[in-house]
BAMARKE-90349 format. One record per residue (C-alpha): residue number from 1; residue in three letters; x, y, z. Coordinates in Angstrom, 2 decimals. Example, Ala and Ser with C-alpha at 12.3 -4.5 7.8 and 13.67 -1.06 7.14 Angstrom:
2
<migu 1, 'ALA', <12.30, -4.50, 7.80>>
<migu 2, 'SER', <13.67, -1.06, 7.14>>
***
This chain:
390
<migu 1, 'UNK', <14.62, -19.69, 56.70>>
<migu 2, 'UNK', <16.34, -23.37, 57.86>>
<migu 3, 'UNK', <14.69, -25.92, 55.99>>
<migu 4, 'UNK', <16.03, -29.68, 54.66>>
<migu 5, 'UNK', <14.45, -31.05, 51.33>>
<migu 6, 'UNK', <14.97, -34.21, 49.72>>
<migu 7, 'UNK', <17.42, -33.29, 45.91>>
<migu 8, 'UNK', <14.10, -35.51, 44.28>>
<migu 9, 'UNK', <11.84, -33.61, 45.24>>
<migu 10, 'UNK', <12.67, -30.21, 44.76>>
<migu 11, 'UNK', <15.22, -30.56, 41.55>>
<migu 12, 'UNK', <12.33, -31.15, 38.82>>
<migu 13, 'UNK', <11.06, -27.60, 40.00>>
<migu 14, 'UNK', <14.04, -25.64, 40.22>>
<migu 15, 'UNK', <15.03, -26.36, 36.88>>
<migu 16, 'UNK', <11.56, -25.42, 35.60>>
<migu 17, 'UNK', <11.62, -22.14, 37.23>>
<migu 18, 'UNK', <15.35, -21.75, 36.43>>
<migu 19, 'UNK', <14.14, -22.26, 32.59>>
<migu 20, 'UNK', <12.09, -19.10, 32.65>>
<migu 21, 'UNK', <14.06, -16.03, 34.10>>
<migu 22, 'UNK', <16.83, -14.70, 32.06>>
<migu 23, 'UNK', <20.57, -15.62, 32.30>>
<migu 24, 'UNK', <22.25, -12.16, 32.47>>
<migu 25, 'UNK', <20.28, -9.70, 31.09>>
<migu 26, 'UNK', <17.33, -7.92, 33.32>>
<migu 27, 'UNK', <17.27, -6.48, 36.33>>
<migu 28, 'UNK', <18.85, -8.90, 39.42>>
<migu 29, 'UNK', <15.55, -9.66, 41.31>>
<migu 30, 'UNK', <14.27, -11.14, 37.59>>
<migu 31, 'UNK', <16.98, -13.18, 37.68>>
<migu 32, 'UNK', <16.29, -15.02, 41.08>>
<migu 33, 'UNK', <14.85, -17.83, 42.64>>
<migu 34, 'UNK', <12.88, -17.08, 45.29>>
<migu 35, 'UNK', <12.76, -19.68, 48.20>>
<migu 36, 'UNK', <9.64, -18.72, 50.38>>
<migu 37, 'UNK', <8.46, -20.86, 53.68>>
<migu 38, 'UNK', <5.33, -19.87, 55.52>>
<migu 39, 'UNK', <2.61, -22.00, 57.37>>
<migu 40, 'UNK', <4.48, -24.85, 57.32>>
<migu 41, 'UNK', <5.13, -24.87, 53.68>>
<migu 42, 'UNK', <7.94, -24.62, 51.18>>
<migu 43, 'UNK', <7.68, -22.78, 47.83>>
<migu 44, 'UNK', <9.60, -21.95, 44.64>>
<migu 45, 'UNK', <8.49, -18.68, 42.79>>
<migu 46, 'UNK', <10.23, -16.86, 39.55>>
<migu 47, 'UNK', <9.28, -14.70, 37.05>>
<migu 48, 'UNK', <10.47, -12.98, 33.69>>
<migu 49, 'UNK', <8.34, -10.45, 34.68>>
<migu 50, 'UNK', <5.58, -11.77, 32.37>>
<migu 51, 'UNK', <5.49, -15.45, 32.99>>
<migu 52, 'UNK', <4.94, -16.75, 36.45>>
<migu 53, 'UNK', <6.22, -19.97, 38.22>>
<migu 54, 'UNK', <5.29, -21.49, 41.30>>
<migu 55, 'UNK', <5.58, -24.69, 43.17>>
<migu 56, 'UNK', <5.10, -26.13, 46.77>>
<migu 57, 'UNK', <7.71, -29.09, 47.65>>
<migu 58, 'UNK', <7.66, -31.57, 50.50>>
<migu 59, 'UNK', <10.21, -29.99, 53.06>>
<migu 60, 'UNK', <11.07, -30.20, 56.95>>
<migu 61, 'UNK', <10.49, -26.69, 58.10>>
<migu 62, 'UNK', <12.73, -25.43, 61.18>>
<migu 63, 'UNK', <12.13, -21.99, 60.49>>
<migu 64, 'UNK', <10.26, -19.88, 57.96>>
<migu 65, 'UNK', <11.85, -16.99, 56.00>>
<migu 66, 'UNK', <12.27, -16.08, 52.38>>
<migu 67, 'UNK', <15.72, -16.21, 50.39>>
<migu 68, 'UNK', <16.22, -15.10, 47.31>>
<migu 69, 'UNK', <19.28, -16.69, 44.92>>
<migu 70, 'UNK', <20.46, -15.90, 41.81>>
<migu 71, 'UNK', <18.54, -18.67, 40.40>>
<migu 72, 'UNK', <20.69, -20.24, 37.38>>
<migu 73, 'UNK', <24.00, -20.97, 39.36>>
<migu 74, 'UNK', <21.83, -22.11, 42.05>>
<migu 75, 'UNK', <19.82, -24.80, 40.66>>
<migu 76, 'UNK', <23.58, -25.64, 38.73>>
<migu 77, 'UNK', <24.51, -26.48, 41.98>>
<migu 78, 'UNK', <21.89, -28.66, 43.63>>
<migu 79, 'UNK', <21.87, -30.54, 40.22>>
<migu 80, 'UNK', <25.28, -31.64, 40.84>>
<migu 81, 'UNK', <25.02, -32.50, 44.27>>
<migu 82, 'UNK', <24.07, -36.34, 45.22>>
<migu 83, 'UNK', <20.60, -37.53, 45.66>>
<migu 84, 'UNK', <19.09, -37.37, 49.47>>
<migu 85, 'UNK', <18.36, -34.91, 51.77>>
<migu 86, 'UNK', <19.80, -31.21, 51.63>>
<migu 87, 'UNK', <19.96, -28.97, 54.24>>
<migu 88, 'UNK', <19.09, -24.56, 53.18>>
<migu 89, 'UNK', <19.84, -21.94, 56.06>>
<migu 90, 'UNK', <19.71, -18.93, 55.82>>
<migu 91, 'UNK', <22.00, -16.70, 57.51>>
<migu 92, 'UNK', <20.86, -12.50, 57.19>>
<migu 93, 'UNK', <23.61, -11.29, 59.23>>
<migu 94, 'UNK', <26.11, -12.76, 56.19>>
<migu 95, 'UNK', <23.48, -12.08, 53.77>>
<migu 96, 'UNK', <24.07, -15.83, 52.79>>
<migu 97, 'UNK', <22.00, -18.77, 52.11>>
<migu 98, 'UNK', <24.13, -22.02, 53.38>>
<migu 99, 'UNK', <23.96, -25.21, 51.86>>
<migu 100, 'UNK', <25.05, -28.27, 53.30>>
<migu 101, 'UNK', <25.09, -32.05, 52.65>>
<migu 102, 'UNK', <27.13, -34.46, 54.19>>
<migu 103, 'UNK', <30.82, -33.19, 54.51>>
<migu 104, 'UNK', <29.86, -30.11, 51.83>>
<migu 105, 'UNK', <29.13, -27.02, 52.58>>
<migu 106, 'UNK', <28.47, -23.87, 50.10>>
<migu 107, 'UNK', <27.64, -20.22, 51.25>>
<migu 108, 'UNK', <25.51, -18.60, 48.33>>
<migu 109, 'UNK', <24.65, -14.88, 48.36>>
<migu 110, 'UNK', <20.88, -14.19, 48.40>>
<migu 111, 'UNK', <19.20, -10.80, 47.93>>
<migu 112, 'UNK', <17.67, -8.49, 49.97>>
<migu 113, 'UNK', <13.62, -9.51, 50.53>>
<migu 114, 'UNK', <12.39, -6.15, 49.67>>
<migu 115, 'UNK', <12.71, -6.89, 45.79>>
<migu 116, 'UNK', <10.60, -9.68, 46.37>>
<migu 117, 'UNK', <7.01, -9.43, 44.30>>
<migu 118, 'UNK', <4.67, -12.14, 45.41>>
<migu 119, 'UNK', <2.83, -13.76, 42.33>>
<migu 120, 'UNK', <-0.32, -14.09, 41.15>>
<migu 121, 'UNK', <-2.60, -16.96, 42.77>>
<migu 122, 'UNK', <-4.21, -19.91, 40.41>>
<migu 123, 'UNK', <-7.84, -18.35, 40.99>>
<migu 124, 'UNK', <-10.18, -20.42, 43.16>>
<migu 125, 'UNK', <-13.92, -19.50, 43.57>>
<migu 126, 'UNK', <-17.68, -20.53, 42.72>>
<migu 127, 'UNK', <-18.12, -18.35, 39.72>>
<migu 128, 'UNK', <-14.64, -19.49, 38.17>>
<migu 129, 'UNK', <-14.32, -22.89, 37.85>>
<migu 130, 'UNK', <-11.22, -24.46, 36.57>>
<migu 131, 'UNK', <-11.27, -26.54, 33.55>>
<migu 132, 'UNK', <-9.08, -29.78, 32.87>>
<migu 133, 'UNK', <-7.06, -30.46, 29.82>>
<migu 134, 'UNK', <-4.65, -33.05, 29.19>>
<migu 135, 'UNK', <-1.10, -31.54, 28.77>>
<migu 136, 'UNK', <0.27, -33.50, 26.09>>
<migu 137, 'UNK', <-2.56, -33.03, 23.50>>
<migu 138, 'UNK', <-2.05, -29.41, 24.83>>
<migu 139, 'UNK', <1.91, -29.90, 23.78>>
<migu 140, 'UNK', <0.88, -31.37, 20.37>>
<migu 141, 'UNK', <-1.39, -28.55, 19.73>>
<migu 142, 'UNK', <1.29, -25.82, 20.08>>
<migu 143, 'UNK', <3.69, -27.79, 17.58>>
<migu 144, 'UNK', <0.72, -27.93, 14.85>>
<migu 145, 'UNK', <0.36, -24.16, 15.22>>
<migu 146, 'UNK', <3.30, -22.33, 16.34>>
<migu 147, 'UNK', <4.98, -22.43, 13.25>>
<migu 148, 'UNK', <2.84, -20.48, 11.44>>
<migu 149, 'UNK', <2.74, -17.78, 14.14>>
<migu 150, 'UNK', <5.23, -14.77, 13.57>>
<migu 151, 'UNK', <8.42, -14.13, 15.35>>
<migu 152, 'UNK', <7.66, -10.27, 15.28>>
<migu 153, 'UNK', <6.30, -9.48, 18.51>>
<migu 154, 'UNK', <5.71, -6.06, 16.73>>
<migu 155, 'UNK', <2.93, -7.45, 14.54>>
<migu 156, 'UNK', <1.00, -7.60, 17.25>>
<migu 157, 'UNK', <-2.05, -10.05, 17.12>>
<migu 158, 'UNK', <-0.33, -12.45, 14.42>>
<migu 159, 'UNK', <2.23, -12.51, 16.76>>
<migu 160, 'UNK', <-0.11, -14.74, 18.95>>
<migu 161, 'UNK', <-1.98, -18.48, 19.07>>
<migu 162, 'UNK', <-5.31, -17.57, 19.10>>
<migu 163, 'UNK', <-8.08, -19.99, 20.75>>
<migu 164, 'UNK', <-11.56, -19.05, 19.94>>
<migu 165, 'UNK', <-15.01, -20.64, 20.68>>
<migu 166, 'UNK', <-17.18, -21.55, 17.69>>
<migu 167, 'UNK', <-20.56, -20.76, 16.76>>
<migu 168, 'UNK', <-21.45, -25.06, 16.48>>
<migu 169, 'UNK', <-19.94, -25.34, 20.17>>
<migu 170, 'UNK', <-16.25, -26.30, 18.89>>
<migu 171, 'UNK', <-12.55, -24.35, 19.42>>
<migu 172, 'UNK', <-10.46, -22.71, 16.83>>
<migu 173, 'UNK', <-6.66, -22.58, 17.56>>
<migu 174, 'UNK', <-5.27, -20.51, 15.02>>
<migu 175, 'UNK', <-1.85, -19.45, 14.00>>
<migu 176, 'UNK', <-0.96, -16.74, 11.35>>
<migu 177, 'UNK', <2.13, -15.01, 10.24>>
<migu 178, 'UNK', <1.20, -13.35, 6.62>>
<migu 179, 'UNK', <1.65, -15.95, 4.40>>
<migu 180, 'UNK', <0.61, -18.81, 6.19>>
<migu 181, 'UNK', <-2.15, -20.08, 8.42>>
<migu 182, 'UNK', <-2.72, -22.78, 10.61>>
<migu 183, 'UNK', <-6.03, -23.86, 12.39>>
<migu 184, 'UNK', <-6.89, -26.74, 14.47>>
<migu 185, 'UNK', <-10.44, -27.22, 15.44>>
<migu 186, 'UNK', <-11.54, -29.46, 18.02>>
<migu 187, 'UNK', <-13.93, -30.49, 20.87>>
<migu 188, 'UNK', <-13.79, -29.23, 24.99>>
<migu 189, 'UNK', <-17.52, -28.35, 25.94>>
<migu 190, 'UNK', <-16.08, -27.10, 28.95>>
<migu 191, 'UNK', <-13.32, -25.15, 27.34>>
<migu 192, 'UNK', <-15.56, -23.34, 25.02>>
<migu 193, 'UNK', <-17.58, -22.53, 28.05>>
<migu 194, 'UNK', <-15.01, -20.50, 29.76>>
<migu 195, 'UNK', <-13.54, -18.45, 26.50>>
<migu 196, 'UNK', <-15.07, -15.49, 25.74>>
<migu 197, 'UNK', <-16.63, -14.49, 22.90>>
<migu 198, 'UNK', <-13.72, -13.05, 21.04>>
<migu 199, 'UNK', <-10.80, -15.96, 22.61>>
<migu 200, 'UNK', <-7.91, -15.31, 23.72>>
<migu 201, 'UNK', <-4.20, -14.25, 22.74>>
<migu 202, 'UNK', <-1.05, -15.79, 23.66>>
<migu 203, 'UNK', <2.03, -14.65, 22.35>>
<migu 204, 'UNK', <4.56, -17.04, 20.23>>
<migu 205, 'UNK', <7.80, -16.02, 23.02>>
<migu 206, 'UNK', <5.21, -17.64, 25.83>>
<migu 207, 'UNK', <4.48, -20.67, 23.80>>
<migu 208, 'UNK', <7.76, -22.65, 24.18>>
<migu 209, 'UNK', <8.04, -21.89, 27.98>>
<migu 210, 'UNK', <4.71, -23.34, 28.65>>
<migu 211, 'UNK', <5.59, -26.83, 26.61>>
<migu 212, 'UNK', <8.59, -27.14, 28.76>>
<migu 213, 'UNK', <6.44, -26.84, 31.67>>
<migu 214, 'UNK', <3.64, -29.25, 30.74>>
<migu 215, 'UNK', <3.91, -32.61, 31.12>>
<migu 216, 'UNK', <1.72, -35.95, 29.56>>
<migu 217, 'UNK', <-0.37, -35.77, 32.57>>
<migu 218, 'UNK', <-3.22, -33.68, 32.49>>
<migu 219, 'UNK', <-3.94, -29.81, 33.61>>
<migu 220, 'UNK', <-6.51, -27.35, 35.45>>
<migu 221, 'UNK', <-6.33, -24.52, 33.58>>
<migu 222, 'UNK', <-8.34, -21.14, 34.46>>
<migu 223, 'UNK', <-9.04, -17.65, 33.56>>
<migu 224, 'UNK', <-8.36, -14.23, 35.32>>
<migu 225, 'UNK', <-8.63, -11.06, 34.10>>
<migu 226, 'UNK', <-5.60, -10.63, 32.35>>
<migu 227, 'UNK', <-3.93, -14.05, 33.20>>
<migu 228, 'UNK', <-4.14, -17.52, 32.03>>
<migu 229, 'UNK', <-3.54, -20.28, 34.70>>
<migu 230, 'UNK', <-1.93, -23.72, 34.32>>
<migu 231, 'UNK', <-2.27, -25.38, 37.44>>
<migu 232, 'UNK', <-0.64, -29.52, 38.10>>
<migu 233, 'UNK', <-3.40, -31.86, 38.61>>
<migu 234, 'UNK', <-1.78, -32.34, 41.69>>
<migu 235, 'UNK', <-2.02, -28.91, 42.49>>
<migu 236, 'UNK', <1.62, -28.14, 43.42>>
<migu 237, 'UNK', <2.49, -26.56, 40.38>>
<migu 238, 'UNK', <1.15, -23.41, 39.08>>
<migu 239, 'UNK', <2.13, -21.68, 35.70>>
<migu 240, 'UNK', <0.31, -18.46, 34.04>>
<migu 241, 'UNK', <1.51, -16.43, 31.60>>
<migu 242, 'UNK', <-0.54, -12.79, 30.56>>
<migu 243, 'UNK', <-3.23, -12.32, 27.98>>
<migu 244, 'UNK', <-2.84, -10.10, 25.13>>
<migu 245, 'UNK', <-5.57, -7.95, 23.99>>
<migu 246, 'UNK', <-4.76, -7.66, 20.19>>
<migu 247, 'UNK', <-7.76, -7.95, 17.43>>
<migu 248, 'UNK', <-7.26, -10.69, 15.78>>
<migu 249, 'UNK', <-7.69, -11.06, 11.98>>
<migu 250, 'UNK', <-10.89, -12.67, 10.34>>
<migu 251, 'UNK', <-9.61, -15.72, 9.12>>
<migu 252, 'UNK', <-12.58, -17.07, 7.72>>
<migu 253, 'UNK', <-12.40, -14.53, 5.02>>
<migu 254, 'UNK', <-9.61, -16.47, 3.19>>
<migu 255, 'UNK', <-10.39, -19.97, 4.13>>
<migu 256, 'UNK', <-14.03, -19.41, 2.59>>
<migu 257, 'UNK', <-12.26, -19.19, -0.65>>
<migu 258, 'UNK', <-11.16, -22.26, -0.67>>
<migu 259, 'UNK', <-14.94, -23.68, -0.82>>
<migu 260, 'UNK', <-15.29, -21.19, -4.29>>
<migu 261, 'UNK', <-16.34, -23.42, -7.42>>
<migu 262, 'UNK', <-13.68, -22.42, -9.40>>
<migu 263, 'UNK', <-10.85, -24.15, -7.28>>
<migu 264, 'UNK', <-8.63, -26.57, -8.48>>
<migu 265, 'UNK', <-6.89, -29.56, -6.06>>
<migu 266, 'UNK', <-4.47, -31.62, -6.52>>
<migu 267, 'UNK', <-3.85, -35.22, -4.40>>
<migu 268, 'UNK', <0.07, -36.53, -3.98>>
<migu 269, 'UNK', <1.63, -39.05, -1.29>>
<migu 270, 'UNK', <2.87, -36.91, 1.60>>
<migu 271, 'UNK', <6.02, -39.24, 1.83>>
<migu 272, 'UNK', <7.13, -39.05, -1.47>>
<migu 273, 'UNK', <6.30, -34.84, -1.61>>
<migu 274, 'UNK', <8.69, -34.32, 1.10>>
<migu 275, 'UNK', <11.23, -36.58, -0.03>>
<migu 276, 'UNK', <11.03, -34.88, -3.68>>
<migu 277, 'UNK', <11.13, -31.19, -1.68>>
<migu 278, 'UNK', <13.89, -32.09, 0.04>>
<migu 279, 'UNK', <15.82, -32.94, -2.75>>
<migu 280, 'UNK', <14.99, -30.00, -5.06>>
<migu 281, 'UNK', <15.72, -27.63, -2.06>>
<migu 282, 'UNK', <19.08, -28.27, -2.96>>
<migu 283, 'UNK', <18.43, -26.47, -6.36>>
<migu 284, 'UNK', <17.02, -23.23, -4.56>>
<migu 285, 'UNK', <18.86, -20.23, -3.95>>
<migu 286, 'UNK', <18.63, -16.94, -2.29>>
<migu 287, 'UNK', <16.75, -15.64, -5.44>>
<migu 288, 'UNK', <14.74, -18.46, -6.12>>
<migu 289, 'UNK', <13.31, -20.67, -2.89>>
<migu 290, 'UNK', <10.66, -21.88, -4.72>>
<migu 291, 'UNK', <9.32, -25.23, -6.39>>
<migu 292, 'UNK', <7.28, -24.99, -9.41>>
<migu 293, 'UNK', <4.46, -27.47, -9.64>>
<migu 294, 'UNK', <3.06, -27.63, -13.39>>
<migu 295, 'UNK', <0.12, -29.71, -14.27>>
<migu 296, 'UNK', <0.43, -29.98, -18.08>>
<migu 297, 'UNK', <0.68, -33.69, -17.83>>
<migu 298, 'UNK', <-2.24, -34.28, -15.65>>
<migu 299, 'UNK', <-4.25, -36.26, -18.10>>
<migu 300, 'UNK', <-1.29, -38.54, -17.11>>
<migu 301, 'UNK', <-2.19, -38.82, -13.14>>
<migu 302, 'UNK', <1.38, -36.77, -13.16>>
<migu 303, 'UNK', <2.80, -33.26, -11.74>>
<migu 304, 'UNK', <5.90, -31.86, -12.44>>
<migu 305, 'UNK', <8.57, -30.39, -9.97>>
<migu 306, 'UNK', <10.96, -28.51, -10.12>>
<migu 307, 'UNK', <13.69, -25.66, -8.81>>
<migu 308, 'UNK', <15.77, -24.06, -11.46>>
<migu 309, 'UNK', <18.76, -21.19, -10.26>>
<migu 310, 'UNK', <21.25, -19.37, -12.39>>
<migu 311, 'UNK', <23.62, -20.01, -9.37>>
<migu 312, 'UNK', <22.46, -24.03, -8.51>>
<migu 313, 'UNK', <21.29, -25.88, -11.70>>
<migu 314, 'UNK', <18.17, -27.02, -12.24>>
<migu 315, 'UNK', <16.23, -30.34, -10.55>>
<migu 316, 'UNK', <12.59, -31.84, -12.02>>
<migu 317, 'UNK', <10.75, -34.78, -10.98>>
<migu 318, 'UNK', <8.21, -36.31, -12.08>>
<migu 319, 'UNK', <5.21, -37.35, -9.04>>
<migu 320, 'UNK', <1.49, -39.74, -9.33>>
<migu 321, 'UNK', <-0.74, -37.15, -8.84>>
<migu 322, 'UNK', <-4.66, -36.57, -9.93>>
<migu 323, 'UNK', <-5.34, -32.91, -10.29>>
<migu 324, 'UNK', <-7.99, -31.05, -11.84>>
<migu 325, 'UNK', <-8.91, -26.97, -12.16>>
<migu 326, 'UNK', <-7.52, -24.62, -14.91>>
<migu 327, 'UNK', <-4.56, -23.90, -12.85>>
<migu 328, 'UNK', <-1.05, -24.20, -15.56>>
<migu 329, 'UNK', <1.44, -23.63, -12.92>>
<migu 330, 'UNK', <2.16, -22.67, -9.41>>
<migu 331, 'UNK', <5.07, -22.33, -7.08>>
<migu 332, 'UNK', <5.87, -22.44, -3.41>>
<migu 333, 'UNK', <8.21, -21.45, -1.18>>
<migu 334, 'UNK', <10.26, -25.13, -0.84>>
<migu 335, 'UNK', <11.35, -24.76, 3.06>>
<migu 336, 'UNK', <8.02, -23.60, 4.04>>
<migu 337, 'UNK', <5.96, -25.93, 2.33>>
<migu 338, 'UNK', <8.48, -29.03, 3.57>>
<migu 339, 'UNK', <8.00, -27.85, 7.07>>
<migu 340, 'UNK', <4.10, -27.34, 7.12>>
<migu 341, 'UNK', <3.47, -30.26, 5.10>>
<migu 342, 'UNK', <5.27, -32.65, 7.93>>
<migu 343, 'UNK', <3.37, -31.79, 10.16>>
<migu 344, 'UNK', <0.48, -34.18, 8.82>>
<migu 345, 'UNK', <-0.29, -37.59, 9.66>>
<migu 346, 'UNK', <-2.03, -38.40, 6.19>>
<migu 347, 'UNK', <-0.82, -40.95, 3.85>>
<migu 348, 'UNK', <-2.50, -38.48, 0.94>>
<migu 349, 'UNK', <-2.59, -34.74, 1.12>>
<migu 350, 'UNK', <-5.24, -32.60, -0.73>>
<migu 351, 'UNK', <-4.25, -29.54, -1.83>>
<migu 352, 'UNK', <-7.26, -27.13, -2.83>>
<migu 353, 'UNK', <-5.76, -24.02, -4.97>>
<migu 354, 'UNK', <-8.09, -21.00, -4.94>>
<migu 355, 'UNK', <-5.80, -19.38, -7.81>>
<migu 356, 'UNK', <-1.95, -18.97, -8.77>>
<migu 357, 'UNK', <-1.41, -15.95, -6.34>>
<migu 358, 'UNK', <-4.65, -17.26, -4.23>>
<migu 359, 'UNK', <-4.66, -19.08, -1.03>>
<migu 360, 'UNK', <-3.87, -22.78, -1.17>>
<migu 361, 'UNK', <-5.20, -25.03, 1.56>>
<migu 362, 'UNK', <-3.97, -28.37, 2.59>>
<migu 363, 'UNK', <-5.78, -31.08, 4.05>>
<migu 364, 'UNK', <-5.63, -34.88, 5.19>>
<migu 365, 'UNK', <-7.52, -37.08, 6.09>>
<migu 366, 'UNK', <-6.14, -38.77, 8.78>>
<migu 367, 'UNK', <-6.01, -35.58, 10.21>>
<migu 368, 'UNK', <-9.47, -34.31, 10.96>>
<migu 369, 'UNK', <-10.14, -30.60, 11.42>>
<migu 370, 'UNK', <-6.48, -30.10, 10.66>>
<migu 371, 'UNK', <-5.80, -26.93, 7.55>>
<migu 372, 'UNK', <-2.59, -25.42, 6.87>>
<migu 373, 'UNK', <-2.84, -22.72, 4.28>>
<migu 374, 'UNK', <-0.22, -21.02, 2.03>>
<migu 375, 'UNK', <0.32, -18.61, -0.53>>
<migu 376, 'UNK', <1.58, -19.16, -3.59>>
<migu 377, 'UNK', <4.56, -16.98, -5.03>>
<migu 378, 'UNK', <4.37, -14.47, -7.66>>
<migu 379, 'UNK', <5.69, -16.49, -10.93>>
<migu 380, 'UNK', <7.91, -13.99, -13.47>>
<migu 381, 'UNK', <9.66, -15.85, -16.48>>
<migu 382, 'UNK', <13.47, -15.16, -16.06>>
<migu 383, 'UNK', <15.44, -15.61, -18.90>>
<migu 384, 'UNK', <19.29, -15.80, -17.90>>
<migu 385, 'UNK', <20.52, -15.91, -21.16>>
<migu 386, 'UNK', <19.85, -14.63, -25.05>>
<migu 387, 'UNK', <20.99, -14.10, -28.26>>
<migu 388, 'UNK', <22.24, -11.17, -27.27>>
<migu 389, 'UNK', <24.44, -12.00, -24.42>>
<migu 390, 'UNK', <25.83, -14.87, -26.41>>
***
């Protein structure tokens, strides 16, 4: 392989597939870079093993070949060198890839072409036609959901975003992790075309990669068997990551209890909710991480917080609110219900209570489609001191 690239061209993709393959751990072909030239053409291919990166760069071919480098130090390396043009040679006597520019010159092992796996192909043919998406609602989607997904790749389907057609032609992105759910439904005829019946899985550990990858501009994405493809609308890029084949829960089981006649909501300002969260957080402990909401005063238009620990004191504040339903008193999980209630763009949230130990859905309207649900905690009444202790 002798090839010379311009450092502007080719940096933006080396980092992106330096991103993706592990640092130390894994065996050493997972942790390369693979530098491939063929037909004229220069590529960049890694791979965890699961998710797949590949781009085509402008380049002025001498001589085709395939190099493989140990991919983090490598793109280190070109990062730090000056803009303009950089010349790669490969020398398989030395087992060496050479890099020059100007009056530098670096010799950097590569590894032996055998190990090399070619990857999968963004499918092209009649019967499977790509779809496009733009990337950053694709971006904005993720951070709406992802949240809610577990970290336990053990728990198998909850461990995933689901995306699942609709039976009135919209999409269902869905994220659960026990106690809480997220779901964003929305519109992309030709999205809902290509999903099958059932969606698809992608796991949360995928999720992250594939923001990092994406970019404002938008995406052809496609389906293979066991793949899903992310392809630049420029088609140098390609991205795919595998398909799990988990059932996925029926969610519509608890959000139908939400539409029950015997719920009770509650309206506050989303600003001033987080801002009173935030600051009884501070009364939560490691026994307690929960604010009470109690709705004795709501003939008032008012709720009451609070967090009360044997170890941290006790906080209560007093919000606006108009409630109504035969629920006396509920708590949440503070953190939790901080973090999933900024994710809204409402100026008012609605929170619809199906019971004290039922699910609780939120909803905005400035945020159409948009439900976050969570379960309430279990409420005991502690008593941490009496008569008798005294």
């Amino acid at each position: 392989m002798n090839i010379k690239v311009y450092k502007e061209d080719v940096i933006e993709g080396l980092q992106k597939a330096a991103s993706i393959i592990p640092a130390r751990s894994g065996a050493a072909y997972l942790r390369s870079i693979w530098l491939k030239v063929e037909d004229g053409k220069f590529e960049v291919l890694a791979t965890d093993s699961s998710i797949e990166f590949r781009g085509s760069y402008t380049a002025e071919v001498i001589e085709p070949g395939l190099a493989g480098v140990q991919g983090k130090g490598f793109v280190d390396l070109i990062r730090q060198l000056n803009g303009g043009q950089i010349s790669l040679r490969q020398d398989p006597e030395a087992g060496v890839l050479i890099i020059e520019q100007g009056r530098r010159k670096y010799k950097w092992p590569i590894n032996d072409s055998l190990w090399f796996q070619n990857l999968s192909e963004f499918p092209q043919s009649p019967s499977s036609e790509p779809v496009i998406w733009s990337g950053d609602y694709i971006q904005e989607l993720i951070d709406r959901i992802i949240y809610c997904i577990s970290d336990d790749d053990a728990m198998d389907a909850i461990a995933c975003l689901c995306i699942k057609p609709t039976s009135d032609g919209k999409i269902d992105a869905c994220g659960l992790n026990g106690h809480q759910f997220a779901m964003q439904r929305f519109m992309h005829d030709d999205l809902q075309a290509m999903l099958p019946a059932d969606g698809i899985l992608i796991q949360k550990k995928y999720l992250n990669e594939l923001k990092k990858w994406l970019g404002d501009n938008e995406v052809e994405i496609n389906l293979g068997e066991k793949r899903l493809f992310f392809q630049s609308n420029d088609n140098k890029e390609t991205f795919s990551l595998p398909l799990s084949s988990y059932q996925y829960p029926d969610y519509m089981g608890f959000l139908n209890k939400l539409d029950g006649d015997d719920t009770s909501t509650l309206s506050l300002e989303r600003k001033e909710l987080i801002e009173s969260l935030e600051r009884l957080l501070l009364f939560n402990s490691e026994s307690n991480r929960c604010t009470f909401f109690d709705f004795s005063r709501a003939d008032s238009h008012e709720v009451v917080l609070s967090s009360t620990s044997q170890n941290t004191g006790s906080g209560t504040e007093i919000m606006d609110g108009d409630y109504s339903g035969a629920i006396s008193k509920i708590a949440f999980p503070t953190r939790n219900l901080i973090e999933l209630v900024s994710h809204y763009q409402s100026k008012t949230l609605k929170m619809v209570m199906s019971g004290g130990e039922g699910p609780c859905g939120i909803f905005g309207d400035d945020d159409p489609e948009y439900i976050v649900i969570i379960m309430p905690m279990k409420i005991f009444d502690q008593t941490y001191y009496s008569e008798e202790n005294v």
